[in-house]
C-alpha positions in Angstrom: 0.0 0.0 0.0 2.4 2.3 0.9 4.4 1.8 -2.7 1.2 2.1 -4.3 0.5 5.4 -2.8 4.2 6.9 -3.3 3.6 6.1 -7.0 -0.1 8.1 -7.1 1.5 11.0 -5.2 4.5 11.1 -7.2 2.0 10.9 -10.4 0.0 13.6 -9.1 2.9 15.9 -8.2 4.3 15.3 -12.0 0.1 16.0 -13.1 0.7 19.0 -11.2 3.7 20.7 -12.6 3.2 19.7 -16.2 -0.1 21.4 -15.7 1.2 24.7 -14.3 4.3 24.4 -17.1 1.5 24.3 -19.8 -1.3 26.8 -18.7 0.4 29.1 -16.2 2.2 31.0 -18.8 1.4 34.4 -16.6 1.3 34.6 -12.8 -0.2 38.0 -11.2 -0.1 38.8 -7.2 -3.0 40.8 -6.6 -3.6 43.4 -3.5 -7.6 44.7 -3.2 -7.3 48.5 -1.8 -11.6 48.1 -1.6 -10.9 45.4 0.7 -7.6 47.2 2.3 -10.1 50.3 3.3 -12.1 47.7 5.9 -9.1 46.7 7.8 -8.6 43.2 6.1 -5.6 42.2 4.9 -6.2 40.1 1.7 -4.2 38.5 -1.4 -4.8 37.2 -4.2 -2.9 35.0 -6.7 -4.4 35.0 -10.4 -3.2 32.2 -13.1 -3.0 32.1 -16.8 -4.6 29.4 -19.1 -4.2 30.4 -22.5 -4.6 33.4 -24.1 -8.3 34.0 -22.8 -8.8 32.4 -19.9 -7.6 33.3 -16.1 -7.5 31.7 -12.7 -7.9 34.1 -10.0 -7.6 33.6 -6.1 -8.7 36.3 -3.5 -8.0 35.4 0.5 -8.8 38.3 2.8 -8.7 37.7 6.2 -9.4 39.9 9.2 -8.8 38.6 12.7 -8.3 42.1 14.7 -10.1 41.5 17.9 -10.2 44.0 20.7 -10.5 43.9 24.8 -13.4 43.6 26.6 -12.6 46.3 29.5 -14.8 49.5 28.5 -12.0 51.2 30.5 -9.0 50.6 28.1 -8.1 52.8 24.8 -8.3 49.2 23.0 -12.2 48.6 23.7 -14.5 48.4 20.6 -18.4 47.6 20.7 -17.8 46.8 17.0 -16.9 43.4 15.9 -16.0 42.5 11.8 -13.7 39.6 12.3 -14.2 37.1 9.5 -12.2 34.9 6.6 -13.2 35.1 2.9 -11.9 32.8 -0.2 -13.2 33.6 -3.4 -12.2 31.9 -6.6 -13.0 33.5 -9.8 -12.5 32.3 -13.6 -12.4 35.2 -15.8 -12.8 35.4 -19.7 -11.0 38.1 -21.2 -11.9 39.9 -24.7 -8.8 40.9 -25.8 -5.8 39.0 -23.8 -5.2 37.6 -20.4 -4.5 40.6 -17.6 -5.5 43.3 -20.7 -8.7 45.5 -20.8 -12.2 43.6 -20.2 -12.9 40.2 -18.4 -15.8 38.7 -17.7 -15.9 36.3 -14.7 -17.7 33.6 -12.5 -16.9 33.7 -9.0 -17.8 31.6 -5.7 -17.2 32.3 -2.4 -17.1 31.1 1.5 -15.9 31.5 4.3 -16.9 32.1 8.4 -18.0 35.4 10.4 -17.9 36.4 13.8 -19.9 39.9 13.3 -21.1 42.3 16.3 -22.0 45.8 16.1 -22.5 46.4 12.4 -24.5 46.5 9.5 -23.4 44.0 7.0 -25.3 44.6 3.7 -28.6 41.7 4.1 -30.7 41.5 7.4 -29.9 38.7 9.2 -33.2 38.9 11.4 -36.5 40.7 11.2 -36.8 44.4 10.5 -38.4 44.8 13.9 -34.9 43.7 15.7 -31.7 45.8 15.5 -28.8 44.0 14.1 -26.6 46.0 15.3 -27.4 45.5 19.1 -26.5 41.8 18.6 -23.5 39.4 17.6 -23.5 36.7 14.6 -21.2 33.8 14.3 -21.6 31.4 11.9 -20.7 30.4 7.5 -21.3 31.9 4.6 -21.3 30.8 0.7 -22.6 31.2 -2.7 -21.9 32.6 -6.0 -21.9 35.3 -8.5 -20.5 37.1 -11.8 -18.4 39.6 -12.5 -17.2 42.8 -15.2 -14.1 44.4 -14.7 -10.9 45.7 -17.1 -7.4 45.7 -16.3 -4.6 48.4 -17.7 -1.4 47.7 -18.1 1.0 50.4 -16.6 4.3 48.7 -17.0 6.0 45.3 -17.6 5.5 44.5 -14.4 2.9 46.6 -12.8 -1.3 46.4 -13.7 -4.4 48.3 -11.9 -7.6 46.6 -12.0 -11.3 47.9 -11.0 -14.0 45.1 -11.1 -17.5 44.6 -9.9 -19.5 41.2 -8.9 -23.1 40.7 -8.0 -24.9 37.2 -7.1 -26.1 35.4 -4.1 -24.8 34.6 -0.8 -26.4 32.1 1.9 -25.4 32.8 6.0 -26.0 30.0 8.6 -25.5 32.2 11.9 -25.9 31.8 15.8 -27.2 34.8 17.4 -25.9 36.3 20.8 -27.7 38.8 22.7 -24.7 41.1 22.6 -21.9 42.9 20.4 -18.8 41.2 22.3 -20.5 38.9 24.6 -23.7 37.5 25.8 -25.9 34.5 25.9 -26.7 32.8 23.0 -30.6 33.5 21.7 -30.3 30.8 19.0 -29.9 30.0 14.9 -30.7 31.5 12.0 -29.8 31.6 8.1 -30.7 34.3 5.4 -30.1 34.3 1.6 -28.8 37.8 0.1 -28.8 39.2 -3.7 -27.0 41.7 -4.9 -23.2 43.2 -5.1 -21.1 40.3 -3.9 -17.5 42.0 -4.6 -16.0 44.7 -5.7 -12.2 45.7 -6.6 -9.7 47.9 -7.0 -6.4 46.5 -7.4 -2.4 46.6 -7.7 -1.2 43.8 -9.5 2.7 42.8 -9.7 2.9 40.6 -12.6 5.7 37.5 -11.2 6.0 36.2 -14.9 
């Protein structure tokens, strides 16, 4: 068993590079200022496939948590921590990482919100959401228009827009940093799903 499974994994590994030697002629690392501005640090990673198809990666995440003593410079009522991965294929009219794509994105990932407004009403209209705290998943799906310029041999700026649908599976807590736990929800959400502006250094 163990021979078999060094030859599978040494099979996939040689799948692997062939694969990336053959479509990922052009590799882009990708920072989202949009998702700079609300504190979360994010990346992104976007692959070639020919001359009319990309792969791109976005990972924000934003972990920032704050004290719970009102009496220190540190305490926040607000809470946005969360983690987002958000795979998109684009089609591009002219070539890759070069004036207009077209893409299809999904996404998921986990919240721990208190505090805030996030854009879709997690509970009746009649209830606050800001008075309370959400911890729970999140996933769905969407498309997306954007267009890239070129600004050097290394260096691109992107703007893009998405909309679609995003589903939320959520516990509910009385409060924005604490509290007892009033129970479970979910709520589905249409509308605009992501949005972009970014630096792009272009590794090859």
């Amino acid at each position: 068993m163990t021979k078999i499974f060094s030859v599978k994994r040494s099979v996939f590994l040689l799948f692997l590079i062939v694969c990336t030697h053959s479509f990922a002629q052009k590799v882009a690392l990708k920072n989202n200022l949009a998702y700079d501005a609300l504190k979360t640090p994010n990346l992104s990673v976007e692959l070639s496939m020919g001359r009319k198809w990309t792969l791109d990666t976005q990972v924000g995440m934003n972990f920032f948590l704050f004290t719970k003593n009102a009496t220190s410079p540190r305490y926040k009522n607000k809470k946005f921590s969360h983690w987002l991965v958000q795979p998109e294929l684009r089609y591009w009219t002219c070539d890759v990482f070069n004036g207009w794509f077209f893409g299809l994105h999904a996404h998921g990932g986990q919240m721990n919100i208190g505090g805030v407004d996030v854009p879709f009403v997690l509970q009746r209209k009649d209830d606050s959401m800001k008075d309370h705290r959400y911890e729970g998943y999140f996933w769905g799906g969407g498309l997306s228009a954007g267009y890239q310029w070129v600004v050097s041999n290394r260096l691109n700026v992107e703007v893009s827009l998405g909309v679609g649908y995003v589903h939320a599976e959520y516990d509910k807590y009385n409060c924005t940093t604490c509290g007892k736990k009033m129970g479970k929800g979910n709520a589905d959400y249409i509308g605009p799903t992501k949005a972009a502006i970014s630096l792009i250094y272009m590794l090859k």
